[in-house]
C-alpha positions in Angstrom: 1.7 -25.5 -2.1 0.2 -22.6 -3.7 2.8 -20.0 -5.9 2.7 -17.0 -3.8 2.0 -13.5 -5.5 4.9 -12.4 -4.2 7.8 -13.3 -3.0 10.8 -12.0 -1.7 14.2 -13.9 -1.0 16.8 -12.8 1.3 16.9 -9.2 -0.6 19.3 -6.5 0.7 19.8 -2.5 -0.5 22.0 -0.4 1.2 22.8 3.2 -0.1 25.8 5.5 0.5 28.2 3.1 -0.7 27.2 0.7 1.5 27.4 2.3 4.9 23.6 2.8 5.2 21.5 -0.8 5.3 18.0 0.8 3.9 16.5 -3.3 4.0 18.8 -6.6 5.3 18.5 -10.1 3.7 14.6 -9.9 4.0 12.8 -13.0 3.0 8.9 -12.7 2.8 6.4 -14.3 0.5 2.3 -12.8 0.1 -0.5 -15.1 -0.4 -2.8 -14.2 -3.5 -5.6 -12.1 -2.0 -3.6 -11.8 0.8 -3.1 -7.6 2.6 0.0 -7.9 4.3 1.3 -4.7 6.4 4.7 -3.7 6.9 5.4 -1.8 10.0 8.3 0.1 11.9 10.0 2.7 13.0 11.3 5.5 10.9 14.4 4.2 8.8 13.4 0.4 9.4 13.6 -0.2 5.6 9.8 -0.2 5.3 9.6 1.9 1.6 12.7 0.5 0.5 11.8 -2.7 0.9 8.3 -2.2 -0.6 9.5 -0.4 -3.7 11.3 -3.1 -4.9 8.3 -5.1 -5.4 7.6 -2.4 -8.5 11.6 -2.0 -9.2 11.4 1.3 -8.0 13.8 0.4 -5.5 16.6 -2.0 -6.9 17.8 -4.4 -4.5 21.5 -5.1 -4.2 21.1 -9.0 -3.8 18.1 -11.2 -3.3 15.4 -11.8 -5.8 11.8 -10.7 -6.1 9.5 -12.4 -7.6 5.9 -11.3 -8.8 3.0 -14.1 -9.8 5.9 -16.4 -9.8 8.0 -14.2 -12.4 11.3 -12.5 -11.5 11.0 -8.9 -11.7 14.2 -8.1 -13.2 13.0 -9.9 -16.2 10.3 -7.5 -16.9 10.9 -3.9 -18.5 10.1 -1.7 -15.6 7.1 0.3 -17.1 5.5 -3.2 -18.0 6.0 -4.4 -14.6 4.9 -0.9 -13.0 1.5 -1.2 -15.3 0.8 -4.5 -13.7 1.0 -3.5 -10.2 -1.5 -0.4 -8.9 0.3 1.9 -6.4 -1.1 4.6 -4.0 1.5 6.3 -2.2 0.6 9.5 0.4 1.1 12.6 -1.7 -1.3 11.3 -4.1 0.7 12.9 -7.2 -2.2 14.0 -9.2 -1.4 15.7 -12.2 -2.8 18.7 -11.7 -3.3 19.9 -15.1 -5.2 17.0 -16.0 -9.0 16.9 -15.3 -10.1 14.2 -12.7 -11.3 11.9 -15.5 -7.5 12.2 -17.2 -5.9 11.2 -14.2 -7.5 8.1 -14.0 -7.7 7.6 -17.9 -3.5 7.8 -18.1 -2.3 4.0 -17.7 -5.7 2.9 -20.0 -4.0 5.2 -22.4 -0.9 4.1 -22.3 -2.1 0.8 -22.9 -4.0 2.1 -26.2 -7.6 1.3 -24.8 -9.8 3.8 -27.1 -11.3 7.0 -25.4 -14.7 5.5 -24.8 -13.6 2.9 -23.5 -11.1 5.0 -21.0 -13.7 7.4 -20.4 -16.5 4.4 -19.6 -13.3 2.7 -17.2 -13.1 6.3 -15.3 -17.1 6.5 -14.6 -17.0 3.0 -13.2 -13.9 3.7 -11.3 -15.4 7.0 -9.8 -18.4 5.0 -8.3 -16.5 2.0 -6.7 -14.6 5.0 -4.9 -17.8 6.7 -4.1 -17.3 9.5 -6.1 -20.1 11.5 -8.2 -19.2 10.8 -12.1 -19.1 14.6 -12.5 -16.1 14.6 -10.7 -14.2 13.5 -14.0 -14.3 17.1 -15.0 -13.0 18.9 -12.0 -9.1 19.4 -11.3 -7.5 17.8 -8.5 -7.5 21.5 -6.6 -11.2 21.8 -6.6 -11.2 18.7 -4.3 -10.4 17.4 -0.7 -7.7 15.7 0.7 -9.9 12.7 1.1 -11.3 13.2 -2.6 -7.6 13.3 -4.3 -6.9 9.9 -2.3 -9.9 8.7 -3.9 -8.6 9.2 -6.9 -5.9 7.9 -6.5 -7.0 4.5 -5.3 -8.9 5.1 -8.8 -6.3 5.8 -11.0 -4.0 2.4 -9.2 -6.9 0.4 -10.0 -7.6 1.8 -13.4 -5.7 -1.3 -15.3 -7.4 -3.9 -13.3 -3.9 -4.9 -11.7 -4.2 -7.9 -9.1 -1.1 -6.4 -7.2 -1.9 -3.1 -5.2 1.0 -1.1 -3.5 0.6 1.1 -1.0 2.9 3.6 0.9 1.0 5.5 3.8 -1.5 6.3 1.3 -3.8 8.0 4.6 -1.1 9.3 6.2 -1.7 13.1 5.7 -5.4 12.4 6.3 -7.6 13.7 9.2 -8.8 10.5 11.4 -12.3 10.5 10.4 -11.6 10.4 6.5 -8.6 8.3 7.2 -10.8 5.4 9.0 -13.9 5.8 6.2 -11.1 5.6 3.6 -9.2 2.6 4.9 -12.4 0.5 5.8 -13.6 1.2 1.9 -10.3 0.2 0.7 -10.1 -2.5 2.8 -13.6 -3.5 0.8 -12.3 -2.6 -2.5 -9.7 -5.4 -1.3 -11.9 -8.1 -0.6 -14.5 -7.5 -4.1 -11.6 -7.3 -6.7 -10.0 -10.2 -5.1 -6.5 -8.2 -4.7 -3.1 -8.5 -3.3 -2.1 -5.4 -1.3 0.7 -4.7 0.5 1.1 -1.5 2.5 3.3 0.2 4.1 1.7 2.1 8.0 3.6 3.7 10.8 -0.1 3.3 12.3 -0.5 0.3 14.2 -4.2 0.6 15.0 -4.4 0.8 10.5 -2.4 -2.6 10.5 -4.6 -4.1 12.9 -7.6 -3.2 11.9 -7.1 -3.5 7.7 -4.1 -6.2 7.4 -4.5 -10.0 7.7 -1.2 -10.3 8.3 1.7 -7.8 10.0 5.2 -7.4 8.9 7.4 -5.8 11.7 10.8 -4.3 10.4 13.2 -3.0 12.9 16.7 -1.2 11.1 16.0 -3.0 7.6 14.9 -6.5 9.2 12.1 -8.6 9.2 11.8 -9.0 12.8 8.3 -10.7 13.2 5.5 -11.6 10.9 1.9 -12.8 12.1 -2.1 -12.2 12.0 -2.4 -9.6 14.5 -3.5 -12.3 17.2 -0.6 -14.1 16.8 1.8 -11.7 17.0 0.2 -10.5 20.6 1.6 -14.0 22.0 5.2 -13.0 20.8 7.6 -12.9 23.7 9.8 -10.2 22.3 9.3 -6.7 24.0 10.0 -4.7 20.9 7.0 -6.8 19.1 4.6 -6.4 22.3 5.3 -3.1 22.3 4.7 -2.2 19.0 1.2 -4.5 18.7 -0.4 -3.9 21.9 0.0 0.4 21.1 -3.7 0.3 20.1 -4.5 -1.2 23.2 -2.8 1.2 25.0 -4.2 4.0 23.1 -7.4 2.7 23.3 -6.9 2.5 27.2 -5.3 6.1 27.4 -8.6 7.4 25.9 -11.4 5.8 27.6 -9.1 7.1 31.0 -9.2 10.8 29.7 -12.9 10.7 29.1 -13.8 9.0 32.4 -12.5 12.1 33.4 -14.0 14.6 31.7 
């Protein structure tokens, strides 16, 4: 059997001295090339439970394991430069010039200017960006256009790994579903490993090959979309046919327009 990218073994974190359970002997492993999403409630341990693939989060027990290697044997900022991560407020430096931004972890990593500068341009046009773009601040652009970049600047030291925490979240619907179909194609041509985080079940469907539902910091169910339709539980059904619904609720309201 293949070494999964990552893997995660009955890891726990709880915060206030113990009294709150953030994530509850979780056990889950990603294929390479696989995008997994983890879904649930607020408080179901979703975050939490995805920051410790990056250490951001430390668990409390369990181990986590990235291309086979235990995170805790890798300095943080090593690990951290391996794996890309987009999370929703973008956090753009915003006295940095577009081209900066995405230039920082080639820096750090002593490529040579041209050579960061050259990464940027090709960066900018596999997120449909203009090139000219490298000059601007992050204020002089859109919403839509700062998540751009920051898919960019994940990407910008070729990780395999990507992380991602509601990176559409604060997005109006139309750039939200142009921006997840692209990413979901930036996903499939540099062969990556995402995992992201959604309170969106219609995003999960639509992007993820696989769905991870936590419920109060435990893995409850985990399935291809498909699959998880024939689970029997109510609190799974209820949470993977809401696009259904949705989609039901709508096509009502305009019959009746």
């Amino acid at each position: 059997m293949n070494e999964p990218m990552i893997a995660l073994e009955n890891v726990r974190k709880s915060y206030d001295g113990g009294r709150t359970h953030a994530v509850g002997d979780v056990t889950l492993r990603v294929a390479r090339g696989e995008f997994i999403a983890l879904v649930g409630g607020s408080g179901s341990g979703k975050t939490t439970l995805l920051k410790t693939v990056n250490r951001l989060v430390v668990p409390d027990a369990g181990t986590v394991r990235v291309d086979g290697e235990a995170v805790d044997a890798v300095e943080p900022h090593v690990l951290r430069r391996r794996i890309g991560y987009v999370f929703q407020e973008v956090g753009l430096f915003p006295h940095l010039s577009v081209g900066e931004n995405i230039e920082i972890t080639p820096k750090l990593l002593g490529e040579g200017r041209a050579a960061r500068q050259a990464r940027a341009a090709e960066l900018l046009d596999l997120v449909s960006l203009p090139r000219a773009f490298a000059q601007r601040r992050p204020a002089a652009l859109s919403g839509g256009q700062r998540q751009r970049v920051g898919v960019a600047r994940a990407l910008a030291a070729r990780p395999q790994i990507m992380l991602m925490d509601e990176p559409f979240g604060a997005l109006d619907p139309v750039t939200r579903d142009s921006l997840g179909a692209e990413y979901r194609r930036l996903h499939e041509q540099l062969s990556l490993t995402t995992v992201m985080v959604t309170h969106d079940m219609t995003e999960a469907v639509l992007l993820a090959d696989r769905i991870a539902i936590l419920d109060h910091g435990r893995l409850v169910a985990e399935g291809a979309p498909a699959a998880l339709l024939a689970d029997p539980r109510a609190e799974v059904r209820e949470l993977i046919e809401t696009p259904r619904r949705q989609a039901e609720r709508v096509r009502e309201r305009l019959e009746q327009a």
